[in-house]
VEXSETOR-732445 format. One record per residue (C-alpha): residue in three letters; x, y, z. Coordinates in pm, 1 decimal, padded with zeros to 6 digits, always signed. Example, Ala and Ser with C-alpha at 12.3 -4.5 7.8 and 13.67 -1.06 7.14 Angstrom:
BEGIN
+------+----------+----------+----------+
! rest !        x !        y !        z !
+------+----------+----------+----------+
!  Ala ! +01230.0 ! -00450.0 ! +00780.0 !
!  Ser ! +01367.0 ! -00106.0 ! +00714.0 !
+------+----------+----------+----------+
// end
This chain:
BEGIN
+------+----------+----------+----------+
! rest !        x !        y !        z !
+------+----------+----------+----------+
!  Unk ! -02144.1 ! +00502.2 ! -00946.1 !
!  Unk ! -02038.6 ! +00892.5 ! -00936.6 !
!  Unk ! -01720.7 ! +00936.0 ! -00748.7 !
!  Unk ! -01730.7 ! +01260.0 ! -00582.6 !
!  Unk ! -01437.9 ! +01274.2 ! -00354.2 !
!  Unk ! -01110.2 ! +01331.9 ! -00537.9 !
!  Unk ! -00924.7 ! +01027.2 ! -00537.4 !
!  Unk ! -00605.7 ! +00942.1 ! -00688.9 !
!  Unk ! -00449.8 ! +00555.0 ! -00778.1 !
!  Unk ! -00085.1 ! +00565.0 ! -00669.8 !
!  Unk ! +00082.6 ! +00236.2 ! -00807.2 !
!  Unk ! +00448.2 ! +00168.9 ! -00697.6 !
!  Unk ! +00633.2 ! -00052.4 ! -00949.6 !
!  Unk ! +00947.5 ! -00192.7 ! -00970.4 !
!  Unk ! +01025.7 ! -00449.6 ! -01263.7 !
!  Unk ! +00697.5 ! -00530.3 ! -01328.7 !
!  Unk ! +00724.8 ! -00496.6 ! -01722.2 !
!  Unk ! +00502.6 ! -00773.9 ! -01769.5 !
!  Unk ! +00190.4 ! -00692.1 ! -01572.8 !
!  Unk ! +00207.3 ! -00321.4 ! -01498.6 !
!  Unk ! +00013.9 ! -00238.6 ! -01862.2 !
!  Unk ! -00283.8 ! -00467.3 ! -01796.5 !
!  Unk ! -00271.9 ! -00318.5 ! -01377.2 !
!  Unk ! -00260.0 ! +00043.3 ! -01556.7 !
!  Unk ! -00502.8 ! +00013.6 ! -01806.7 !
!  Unk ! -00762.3 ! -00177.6 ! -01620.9 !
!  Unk ! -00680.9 ! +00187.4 ! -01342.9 !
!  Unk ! -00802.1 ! +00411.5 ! -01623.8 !
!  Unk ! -01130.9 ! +00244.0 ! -01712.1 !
!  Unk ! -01290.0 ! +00395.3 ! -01331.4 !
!  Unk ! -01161.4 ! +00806.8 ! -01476.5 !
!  Unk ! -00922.6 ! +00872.9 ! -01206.6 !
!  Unk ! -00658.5 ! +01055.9 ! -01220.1 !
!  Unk ! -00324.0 ! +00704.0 ! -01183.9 !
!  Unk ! +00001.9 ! +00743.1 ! -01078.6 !
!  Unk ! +00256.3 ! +00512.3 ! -01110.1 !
!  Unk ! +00628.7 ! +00552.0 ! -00944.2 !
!  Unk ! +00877.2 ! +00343.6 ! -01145.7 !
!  Unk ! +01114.2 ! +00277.0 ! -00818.4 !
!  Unk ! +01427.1 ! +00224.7 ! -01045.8 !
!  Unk ! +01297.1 ! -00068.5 ! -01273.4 !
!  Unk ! +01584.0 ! -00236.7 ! -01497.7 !
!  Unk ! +01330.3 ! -00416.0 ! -01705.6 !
!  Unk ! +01142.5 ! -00301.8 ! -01964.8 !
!  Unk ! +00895.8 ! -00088.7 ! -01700.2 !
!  Unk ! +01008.8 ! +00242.8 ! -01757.2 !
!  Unk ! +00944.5 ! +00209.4 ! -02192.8 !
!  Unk ! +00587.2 ! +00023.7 ! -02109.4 !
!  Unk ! +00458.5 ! +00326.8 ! -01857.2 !
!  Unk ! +00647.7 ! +00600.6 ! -02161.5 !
!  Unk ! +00402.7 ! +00387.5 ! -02400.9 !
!  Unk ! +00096.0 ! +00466.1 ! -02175.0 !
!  Unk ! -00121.6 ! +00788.9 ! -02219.5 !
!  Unk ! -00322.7 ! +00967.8 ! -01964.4 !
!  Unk ! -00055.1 ! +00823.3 ! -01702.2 !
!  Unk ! +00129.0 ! +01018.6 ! -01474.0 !
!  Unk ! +00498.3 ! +00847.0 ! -01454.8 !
!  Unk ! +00750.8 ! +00934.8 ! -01180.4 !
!  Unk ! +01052.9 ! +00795.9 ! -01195.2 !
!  Unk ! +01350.4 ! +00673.1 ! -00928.9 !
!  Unk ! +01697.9 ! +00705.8 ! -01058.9 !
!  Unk ! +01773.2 ! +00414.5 ! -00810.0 !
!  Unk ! +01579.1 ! +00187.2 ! -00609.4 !
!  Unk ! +01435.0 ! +00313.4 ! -00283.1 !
!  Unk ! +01185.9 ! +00074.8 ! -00131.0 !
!  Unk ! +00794.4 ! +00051.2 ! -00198.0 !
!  Unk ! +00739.5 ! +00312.8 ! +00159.7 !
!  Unk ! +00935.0 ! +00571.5 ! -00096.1 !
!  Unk ! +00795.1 ! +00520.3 ! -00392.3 !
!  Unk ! +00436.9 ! +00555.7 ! -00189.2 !
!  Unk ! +00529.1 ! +00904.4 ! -00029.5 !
!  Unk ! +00575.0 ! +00992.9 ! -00371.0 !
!  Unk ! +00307.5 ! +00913.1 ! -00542.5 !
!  Unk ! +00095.7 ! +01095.5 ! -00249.6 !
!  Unk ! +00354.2 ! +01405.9 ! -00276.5 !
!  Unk ! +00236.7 ! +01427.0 ! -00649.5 !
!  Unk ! -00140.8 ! +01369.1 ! -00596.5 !
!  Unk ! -00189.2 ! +01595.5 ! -00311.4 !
!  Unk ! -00233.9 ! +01891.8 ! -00509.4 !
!  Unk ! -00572.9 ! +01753.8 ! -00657.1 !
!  Unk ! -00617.0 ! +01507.1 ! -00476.2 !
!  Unk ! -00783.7 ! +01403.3 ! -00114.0 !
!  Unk ! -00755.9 ! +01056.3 ! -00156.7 !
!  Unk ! -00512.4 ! +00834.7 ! -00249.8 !
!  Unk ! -00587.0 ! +00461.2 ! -00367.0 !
!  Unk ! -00291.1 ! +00232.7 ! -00353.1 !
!  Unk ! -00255.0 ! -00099.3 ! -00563.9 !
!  Unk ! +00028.6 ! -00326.4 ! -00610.9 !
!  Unk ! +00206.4 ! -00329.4 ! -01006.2 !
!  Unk ! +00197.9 ! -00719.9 ! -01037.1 !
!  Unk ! -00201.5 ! -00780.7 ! -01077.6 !
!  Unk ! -00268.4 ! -00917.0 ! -00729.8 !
!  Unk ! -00489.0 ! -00696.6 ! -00683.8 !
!  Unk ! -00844.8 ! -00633.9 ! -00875.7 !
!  Unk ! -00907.1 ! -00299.6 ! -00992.9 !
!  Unk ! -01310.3 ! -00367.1 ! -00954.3 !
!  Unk ! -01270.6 ! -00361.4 ! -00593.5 !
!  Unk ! -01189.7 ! -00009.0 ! -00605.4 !
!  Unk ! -01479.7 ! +00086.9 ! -00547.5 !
!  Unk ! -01606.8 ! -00146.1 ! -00230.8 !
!  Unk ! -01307.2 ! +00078.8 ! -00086.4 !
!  Unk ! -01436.3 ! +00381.4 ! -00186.4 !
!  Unk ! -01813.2 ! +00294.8 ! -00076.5 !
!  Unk ! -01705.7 ! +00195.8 ! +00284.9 !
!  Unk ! -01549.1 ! +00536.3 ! +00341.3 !
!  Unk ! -01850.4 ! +00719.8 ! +00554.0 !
!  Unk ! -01935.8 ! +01038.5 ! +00453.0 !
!  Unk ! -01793.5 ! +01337.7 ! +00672.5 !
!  Unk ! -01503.6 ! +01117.8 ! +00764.9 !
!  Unk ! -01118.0 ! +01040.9 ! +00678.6 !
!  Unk ! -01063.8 ! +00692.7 ! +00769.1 !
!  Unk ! -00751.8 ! +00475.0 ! +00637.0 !
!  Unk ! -00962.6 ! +00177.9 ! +00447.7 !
!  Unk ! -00744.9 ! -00147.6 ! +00386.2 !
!  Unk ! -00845.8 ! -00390.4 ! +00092.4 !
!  Unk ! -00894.3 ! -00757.6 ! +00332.2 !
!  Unk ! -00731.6 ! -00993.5 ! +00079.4 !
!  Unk ! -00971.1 ! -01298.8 ! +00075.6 !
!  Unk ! -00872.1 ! -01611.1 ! -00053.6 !
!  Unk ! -00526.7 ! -01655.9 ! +00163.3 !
!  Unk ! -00565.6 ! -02008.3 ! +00162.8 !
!  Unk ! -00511.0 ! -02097.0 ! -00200.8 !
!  Unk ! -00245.4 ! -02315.8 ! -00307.9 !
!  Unk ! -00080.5 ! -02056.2 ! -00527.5 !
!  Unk ! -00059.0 ! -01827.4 ! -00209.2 !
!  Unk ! +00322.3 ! -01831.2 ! -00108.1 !
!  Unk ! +00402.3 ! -01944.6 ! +00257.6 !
!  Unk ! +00593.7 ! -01600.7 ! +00300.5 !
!  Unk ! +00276.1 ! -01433.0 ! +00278.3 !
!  Unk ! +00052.7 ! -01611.8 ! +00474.1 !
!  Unk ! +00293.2 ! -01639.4 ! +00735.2 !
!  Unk ! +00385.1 ! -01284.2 ! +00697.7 !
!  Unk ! +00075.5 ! -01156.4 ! +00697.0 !
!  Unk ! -00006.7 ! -01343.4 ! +01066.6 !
!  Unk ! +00362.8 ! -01192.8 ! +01173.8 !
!  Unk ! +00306.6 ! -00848.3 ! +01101.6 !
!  Unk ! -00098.9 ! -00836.4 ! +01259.2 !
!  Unk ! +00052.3 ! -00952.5 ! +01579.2 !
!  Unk ! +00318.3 ! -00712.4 ! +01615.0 !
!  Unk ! +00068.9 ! -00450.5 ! +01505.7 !
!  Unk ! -00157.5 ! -00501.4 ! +01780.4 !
!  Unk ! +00138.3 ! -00466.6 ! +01991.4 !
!  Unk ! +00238.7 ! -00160.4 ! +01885.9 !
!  Unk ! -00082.1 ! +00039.1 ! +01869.5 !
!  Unk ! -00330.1 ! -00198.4 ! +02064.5 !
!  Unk ! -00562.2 ! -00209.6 ! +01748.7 !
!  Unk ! -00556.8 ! -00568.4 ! +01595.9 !
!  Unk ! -00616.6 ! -00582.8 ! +01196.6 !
!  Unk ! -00712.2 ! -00907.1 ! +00990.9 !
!  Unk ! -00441.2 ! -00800.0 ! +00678.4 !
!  Unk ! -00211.6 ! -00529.0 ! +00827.1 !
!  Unk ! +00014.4 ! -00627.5 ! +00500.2 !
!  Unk ! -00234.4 ! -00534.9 ! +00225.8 !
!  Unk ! -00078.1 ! -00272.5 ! -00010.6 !
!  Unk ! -00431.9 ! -00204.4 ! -00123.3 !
!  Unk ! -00560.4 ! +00058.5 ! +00054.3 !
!  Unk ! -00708.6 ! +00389.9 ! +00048.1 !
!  Unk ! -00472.5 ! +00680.4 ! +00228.4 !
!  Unk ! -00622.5 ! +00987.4 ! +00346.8 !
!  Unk ! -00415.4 ! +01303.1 ! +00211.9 !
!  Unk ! -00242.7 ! +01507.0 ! +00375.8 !
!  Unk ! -00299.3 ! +01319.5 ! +00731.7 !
!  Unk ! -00117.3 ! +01053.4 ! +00568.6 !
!  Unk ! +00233.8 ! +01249.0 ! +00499.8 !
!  Unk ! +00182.0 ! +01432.8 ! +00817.1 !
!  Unk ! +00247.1 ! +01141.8 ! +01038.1 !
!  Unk ! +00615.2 ! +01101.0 ! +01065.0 !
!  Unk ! +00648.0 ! +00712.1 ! +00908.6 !
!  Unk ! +01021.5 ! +00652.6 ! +00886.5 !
!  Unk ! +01038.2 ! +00357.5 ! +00736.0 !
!  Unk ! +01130.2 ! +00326.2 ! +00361.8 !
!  Unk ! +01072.6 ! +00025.6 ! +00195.0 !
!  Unk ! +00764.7 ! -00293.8 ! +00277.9 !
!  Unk ! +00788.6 ! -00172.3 ! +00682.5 !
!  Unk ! +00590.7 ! +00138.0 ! +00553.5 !
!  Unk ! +00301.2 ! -00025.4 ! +00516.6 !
!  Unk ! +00263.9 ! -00185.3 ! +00868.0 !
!  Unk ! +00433.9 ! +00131.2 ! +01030.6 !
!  Unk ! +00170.8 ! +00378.7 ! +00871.4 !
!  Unk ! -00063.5 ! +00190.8 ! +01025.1 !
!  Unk ! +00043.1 ! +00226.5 ! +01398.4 !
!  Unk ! +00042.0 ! +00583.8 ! +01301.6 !
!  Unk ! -00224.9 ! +00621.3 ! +01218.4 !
!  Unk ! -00386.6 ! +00444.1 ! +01519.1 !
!  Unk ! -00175.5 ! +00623.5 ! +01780.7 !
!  Unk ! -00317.5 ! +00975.9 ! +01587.4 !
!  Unk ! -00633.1 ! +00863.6 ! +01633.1 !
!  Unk ! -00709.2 ! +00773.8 ! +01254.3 !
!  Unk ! -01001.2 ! +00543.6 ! +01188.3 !
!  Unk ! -00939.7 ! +00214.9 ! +01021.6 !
!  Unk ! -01153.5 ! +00004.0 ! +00802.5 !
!  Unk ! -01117.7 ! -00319.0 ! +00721.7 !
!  Unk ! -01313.2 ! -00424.3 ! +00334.5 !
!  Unk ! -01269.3 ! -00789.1 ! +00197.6 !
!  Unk ! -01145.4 ! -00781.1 ! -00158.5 !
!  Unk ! -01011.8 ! -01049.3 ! -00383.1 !
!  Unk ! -00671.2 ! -01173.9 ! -00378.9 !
!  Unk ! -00487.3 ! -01302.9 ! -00769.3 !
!  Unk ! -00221.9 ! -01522.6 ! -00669.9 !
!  Unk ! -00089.9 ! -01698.7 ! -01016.6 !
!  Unk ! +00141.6 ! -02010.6 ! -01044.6 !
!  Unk ! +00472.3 ! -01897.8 ! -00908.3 !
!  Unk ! +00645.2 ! -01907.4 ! -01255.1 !
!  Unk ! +00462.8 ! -01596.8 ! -01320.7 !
!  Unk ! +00473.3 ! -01417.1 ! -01013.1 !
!  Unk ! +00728.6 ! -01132.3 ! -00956.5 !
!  Unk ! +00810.1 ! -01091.4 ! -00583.4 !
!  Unk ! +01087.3 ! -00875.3 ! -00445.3 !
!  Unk ! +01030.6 ! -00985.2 ! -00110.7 !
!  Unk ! +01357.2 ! -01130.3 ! +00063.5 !
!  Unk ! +01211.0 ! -01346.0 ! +00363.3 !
!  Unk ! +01530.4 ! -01363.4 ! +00594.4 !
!  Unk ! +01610.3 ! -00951.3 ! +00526.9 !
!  Unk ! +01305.3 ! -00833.3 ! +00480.8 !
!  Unk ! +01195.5 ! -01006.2 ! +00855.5 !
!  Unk ! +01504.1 ! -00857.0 ! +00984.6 !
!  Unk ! +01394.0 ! -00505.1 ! +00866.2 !
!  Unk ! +01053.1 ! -00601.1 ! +00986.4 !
!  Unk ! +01178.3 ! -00678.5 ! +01384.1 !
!  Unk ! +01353.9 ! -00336.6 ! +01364.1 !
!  Unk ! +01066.1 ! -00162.6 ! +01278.6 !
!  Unk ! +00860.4 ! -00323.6 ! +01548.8 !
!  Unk ! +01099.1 ! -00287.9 ! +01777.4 !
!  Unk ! +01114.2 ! +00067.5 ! +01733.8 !
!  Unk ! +00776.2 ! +00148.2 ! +01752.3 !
!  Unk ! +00702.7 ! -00084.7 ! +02040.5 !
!  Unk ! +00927.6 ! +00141.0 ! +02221.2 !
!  Unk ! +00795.6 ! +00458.3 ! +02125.8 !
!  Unk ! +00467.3 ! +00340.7 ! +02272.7 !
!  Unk ! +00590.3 ! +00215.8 ! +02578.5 !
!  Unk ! +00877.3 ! +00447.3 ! +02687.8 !
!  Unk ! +00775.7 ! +00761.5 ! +02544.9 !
!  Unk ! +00382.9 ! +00720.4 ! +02522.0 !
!  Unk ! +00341.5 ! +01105.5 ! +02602.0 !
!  Unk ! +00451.5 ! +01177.6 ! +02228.5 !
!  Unk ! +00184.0 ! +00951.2 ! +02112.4 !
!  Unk ! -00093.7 ! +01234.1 ! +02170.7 !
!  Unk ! -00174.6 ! +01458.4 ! +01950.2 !
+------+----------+----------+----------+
// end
């Protein structure tokens, strides 16, 4: 297949030594341009991605949150790119399904395209993110009206610059759900594509999601842009 839209892979890691090679490698195989944004690893990330050629490596002094990391890696592609492809470091995600993403973007038009993780079911799949993921699409629809099947996939395709231009405050996981009301309420199209989901045993899974904080942070976020649409929906129109 001949890619002519210029996409970029960003990958956000953060202490993902052990699977961010493989992720990275597996990237370079399709001839885009990858990114990765070392968010203030303290493992052995930052000397695996200085090992890597043809690898563009940003680095956080300290950790920020996967939302920061994400603005940028789109910051750094936007001069030559129009596209950015996100993927998680830790191999969840399969590079081959790039380019089902790619293919469902219609010609003529900037949509935001989210990878459908398929496969949710499987005993390796932790609770926290089949739960989470049923959490977040309901509070989702109730911010923007628009209900999505995986509203917590990280793999996506972002349109740039639409993307930076819409005003996402959050900073860390809420990014991902909040860039998605956005882009609703600015009238962004969404597409949904199923893709496969790699869930391994958990002995060899690296998560840094904290259930009890990391739902606090969520109900903040919701809450705040459940308000914006209801008290101030003027501000909504573009």
């Amino acid at each position: 297949m001949t890619i002519r839209r210029r996409y970029a892979i960003v990958i956000p890691a953060y202490n993902h030594g052990a699977q961010v090679r493989r992720v990275v490698e597996k990237c370079l195989q399709l001839g885009l341009p990858v990114i990765v944004v070392d968010d203030g690893s303290t493992d052995a990330t930052p000397s695996v991605l200085a090992s890597l050629s043809d690898v563009t490596a940003i680095y956080h002094k300290e950790n920020q949150g996967k939302g920061a990391s994400l603005l940028t890696g789109f910051a750094a592609a936007l001069p030559f790119a129009d596209w950015a492809i996100t993927m998680d470091a830790d191999g969840q995600h399969d590079p081959d399904d790039i380019l089902s993403l790619i293919q469902a973007v219609p010609e003529g038009q900037r949509p935001l395209v989210i990878g459908r993780r398929m496969g949710m079911g499987h005993g390796n799949v932790p609770w926290t993110s089949r739960w989470g993921r049923r959490f977040a699409n309901f509070w989702v629809w109730v911010s923007c009206g628009r209900w999505l099947s995986d509203s917590q996939s990280g793999f996506r395709i972002y349109p740039l610059p639409e993307t930076l231009h819409l005003g996402t405050k959050a900073k860390r996981y809420q990014f991902e759900v909040e860039v998605l009301v956005r882009a609703v309420w600015c009238g962004i199209p969404i597409i949904e594509v199923p893709v496969h989901a790699i869930y391994g045993p958990p002995e060899e899974r690296v998560s840094h999601f904290r259930p009890w904080l990391d739902f606090w942070r969520n109900t903040q976020t919701f809450a705040r842009l459940v308000a914006t649409r209801v008290l101030t929906p003027s501000r909504l129109r573009k």
